[in-house]
C-alpha atoms as a printed R data frame, in Angstrom:
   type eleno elety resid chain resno      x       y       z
1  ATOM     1    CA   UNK     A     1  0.000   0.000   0.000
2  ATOM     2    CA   UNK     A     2  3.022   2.541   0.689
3  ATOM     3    CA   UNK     A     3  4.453   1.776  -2.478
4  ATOM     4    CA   UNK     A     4  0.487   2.839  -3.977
5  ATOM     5    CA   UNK     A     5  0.869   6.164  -2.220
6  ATOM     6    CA   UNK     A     6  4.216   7.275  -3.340
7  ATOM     7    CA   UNK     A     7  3.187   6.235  -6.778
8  ATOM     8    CA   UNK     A     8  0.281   8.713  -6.703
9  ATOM     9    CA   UNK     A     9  2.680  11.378  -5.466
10 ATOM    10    CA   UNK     A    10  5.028  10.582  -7.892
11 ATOM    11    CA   UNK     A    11  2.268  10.953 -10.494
12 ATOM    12    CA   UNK     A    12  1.171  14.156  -9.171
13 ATOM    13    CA   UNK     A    13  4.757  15.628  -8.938
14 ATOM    14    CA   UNK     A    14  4.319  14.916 -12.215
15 ATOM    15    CA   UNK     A    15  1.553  16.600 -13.441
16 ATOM    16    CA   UNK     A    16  2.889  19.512 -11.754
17 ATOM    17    CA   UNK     A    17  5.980  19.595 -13.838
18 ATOM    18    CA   UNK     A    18  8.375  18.797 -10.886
19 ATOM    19    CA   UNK     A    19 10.103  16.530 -12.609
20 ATOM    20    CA   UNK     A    20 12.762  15.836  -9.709
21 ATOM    21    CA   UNK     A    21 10.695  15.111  -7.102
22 ATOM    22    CA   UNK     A    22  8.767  12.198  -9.124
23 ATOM    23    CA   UNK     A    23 11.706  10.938 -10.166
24 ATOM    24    CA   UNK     A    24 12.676  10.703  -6.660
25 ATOM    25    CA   UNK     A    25  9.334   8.829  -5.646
26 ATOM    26    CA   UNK     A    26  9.636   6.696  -8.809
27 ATOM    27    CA   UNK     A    27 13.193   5.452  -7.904
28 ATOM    28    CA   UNK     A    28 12.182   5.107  -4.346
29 ATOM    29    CA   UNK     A    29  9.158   2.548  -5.267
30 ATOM    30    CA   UNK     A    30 11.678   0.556  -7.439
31 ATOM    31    CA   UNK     A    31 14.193   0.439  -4.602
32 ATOM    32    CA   UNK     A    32 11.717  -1.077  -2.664
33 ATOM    33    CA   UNK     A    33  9.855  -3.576  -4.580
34 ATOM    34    CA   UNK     A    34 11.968  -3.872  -8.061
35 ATOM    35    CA   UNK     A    35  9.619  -6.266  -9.359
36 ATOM    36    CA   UNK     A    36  6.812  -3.834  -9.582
37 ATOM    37    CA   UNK     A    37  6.743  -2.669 -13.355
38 ATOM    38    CA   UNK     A    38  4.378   0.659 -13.443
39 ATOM    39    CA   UNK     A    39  7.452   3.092 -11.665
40 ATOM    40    CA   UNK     A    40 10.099   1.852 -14.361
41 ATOM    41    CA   UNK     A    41  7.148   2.270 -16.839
42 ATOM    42    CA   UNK     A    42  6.603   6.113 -15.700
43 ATOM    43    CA   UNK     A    43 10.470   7.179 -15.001
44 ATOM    44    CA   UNK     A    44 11.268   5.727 -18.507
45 ATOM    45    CA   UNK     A    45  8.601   7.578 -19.773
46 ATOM    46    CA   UNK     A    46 10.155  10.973 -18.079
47 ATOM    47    CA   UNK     A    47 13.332  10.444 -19.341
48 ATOM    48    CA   UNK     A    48 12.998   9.472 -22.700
49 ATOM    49    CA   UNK     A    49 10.430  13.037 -22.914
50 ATOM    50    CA   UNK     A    50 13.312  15.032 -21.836
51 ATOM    51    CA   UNK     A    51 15.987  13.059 -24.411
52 ATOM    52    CA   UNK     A    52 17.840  11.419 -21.205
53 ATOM    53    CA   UNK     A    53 18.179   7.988 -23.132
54 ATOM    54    CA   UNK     A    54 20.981   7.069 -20.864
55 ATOM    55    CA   UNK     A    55 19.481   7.375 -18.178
56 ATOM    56    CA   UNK     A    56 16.260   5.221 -19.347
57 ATOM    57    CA   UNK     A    57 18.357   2.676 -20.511
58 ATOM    58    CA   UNK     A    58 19.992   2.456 -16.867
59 ATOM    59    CA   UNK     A    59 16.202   2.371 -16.260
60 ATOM    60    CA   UNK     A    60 15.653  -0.602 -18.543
61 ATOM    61    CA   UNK     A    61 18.923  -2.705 -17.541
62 ATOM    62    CA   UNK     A    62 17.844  -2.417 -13.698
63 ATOM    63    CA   UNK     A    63 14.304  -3.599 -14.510
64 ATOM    64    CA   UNK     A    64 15.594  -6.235 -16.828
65 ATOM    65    CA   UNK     A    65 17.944  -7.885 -13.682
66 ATOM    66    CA   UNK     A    66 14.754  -7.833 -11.510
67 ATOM    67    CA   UNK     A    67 11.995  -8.444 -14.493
68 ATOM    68    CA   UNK     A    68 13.964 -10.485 -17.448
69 ATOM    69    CA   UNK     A    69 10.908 -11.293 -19.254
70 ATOM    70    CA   UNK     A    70  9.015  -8.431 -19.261
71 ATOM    71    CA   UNK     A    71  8.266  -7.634 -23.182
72 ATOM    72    CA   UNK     A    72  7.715  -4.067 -22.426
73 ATOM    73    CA   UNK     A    73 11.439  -3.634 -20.618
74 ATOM    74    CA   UNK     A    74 12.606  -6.174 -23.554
75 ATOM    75    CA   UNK     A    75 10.952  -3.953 -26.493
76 ATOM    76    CA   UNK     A    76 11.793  -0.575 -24.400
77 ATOM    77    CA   UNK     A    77 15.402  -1.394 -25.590
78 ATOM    78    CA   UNK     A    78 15.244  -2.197 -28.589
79 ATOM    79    CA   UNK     A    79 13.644   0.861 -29.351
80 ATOM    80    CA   UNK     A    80 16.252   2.960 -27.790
81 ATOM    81    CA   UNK     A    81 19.837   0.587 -28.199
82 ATOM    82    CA   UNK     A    82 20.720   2.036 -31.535
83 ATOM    83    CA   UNK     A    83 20.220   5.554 -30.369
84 ATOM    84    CA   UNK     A    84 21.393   5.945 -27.641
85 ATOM    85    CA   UNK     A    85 25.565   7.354 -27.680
């Protein structure tokens, strides 16, 4: 349930352009149960908006060592591989 709350913060953060502190809240919800998808889903979303495809591909990898079969981590990377220098 905590990890519900900080992921409607995050979300609202969000909305309210302060990018940072969802970021923060996303990151936190993966650091505490890595195996939940929707924060890796959102924070790669954030990143790849602002052209940080480094940083969603450190994104992807982590989610990949807790979630290796998830198609959308999988296909998230395959999308960005090529691009990103």
């Amino acid at each position: 349930m905590k990890y519900f709350a900080m992921m409607n913060r995050a979300k609202s953060s969000e909305m309210l352009g302060e990018k940072k502190d969802a970021i923060y809240d996303y990151e936190s919800v993966i650091k505490g149960n890595p195996k939940f998808l929707t924060p890796y889903k959102e924070l790669i979303k954030i990143y790849l908006k602002a052209k940080q495809k480094k940083e969603a591909l450190h994104i992807i990898d982590y989610g990949l060592a807790h979630l290796p079969d998830s198609s959308f981590l999988l296909k998230q990377k395959q999308k960005i591989v090529g691009k990103v220098k």
